[in-house]
N, C-alpha and C positions, 0 to 999 in steps of 0.2 A: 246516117251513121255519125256517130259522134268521135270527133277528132281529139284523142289521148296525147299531149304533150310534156315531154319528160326532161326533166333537165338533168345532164349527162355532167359528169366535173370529170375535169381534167388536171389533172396532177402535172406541172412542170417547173422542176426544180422546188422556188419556196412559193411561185406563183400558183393564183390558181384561177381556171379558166372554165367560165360556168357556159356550155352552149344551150343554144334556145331551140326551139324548132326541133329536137330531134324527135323521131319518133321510128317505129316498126316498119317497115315494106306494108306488114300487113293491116297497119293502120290506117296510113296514109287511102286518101279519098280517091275514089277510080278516078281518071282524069288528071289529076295533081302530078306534080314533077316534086323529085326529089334527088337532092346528089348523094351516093350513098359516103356514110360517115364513118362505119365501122360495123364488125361482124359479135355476134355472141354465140362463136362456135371454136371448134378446134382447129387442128391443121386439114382434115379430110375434108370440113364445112369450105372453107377459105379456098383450097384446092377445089374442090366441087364447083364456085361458084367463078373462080378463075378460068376454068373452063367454058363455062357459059359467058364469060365477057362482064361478070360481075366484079367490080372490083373497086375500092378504096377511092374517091375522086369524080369517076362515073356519074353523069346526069342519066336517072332511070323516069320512065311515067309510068304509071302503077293505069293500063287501058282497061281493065275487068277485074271484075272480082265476083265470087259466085258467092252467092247470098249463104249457102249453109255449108260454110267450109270446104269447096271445092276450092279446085286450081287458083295460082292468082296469075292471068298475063301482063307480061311488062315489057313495054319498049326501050331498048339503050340507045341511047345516047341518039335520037332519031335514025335508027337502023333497024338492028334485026329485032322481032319481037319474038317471045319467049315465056311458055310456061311453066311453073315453078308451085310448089307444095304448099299449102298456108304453114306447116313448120315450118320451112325454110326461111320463107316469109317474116316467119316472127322472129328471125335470126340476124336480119338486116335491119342495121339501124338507118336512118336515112336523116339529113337536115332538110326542110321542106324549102322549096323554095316558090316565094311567096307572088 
């Protein structure tokens, strides 16, 4: 599977701040670590995924992924692991960390 890398800009103030490495939960390579970077949901997505211990900062590892858009499971932050939607998935942006 080939690794999609997106460069995200960031507006702060007149600065502007280009990140590398981000890409999707559901991009990222089974195995790989990623700290997540930000959401492309609303307030129910962000709520939903706060529950699950998903959040902003977070070191997640992306352990499986099923070949034709099944579940994807993810461990936090080396604890609990957890199964999550390939949507969802595509809703968390992550920086990979290398």
């Amino acid at each position: 599977m080939n690794e999609v890398i997106m460069n995200i800009n960031i507006y702060s103030g007149d600065d502007l701040i280009v990140e590398k490495n981000v890409i999707t939960l559901a991009d990222l390579a089974a195995g790989k670590k990623g700290e997540v970077f930000s959401f492309k949901g609303g307030k129910k997505l962000k709520k939903k995924l706060d529950s699950l211990g998903i959040r902003k900062g977070k070191q997640v590892k992306k352990v499986s992924d099923m070949v034709l858009r099944g579940p994807i499971t993810i461990q936090i932050e080396n604890s609990s692991r957890i199964a999550i939607g390939r949507g969802m998935a595509e809703k968390i942006m992550v920086k990979v960390i290398e």
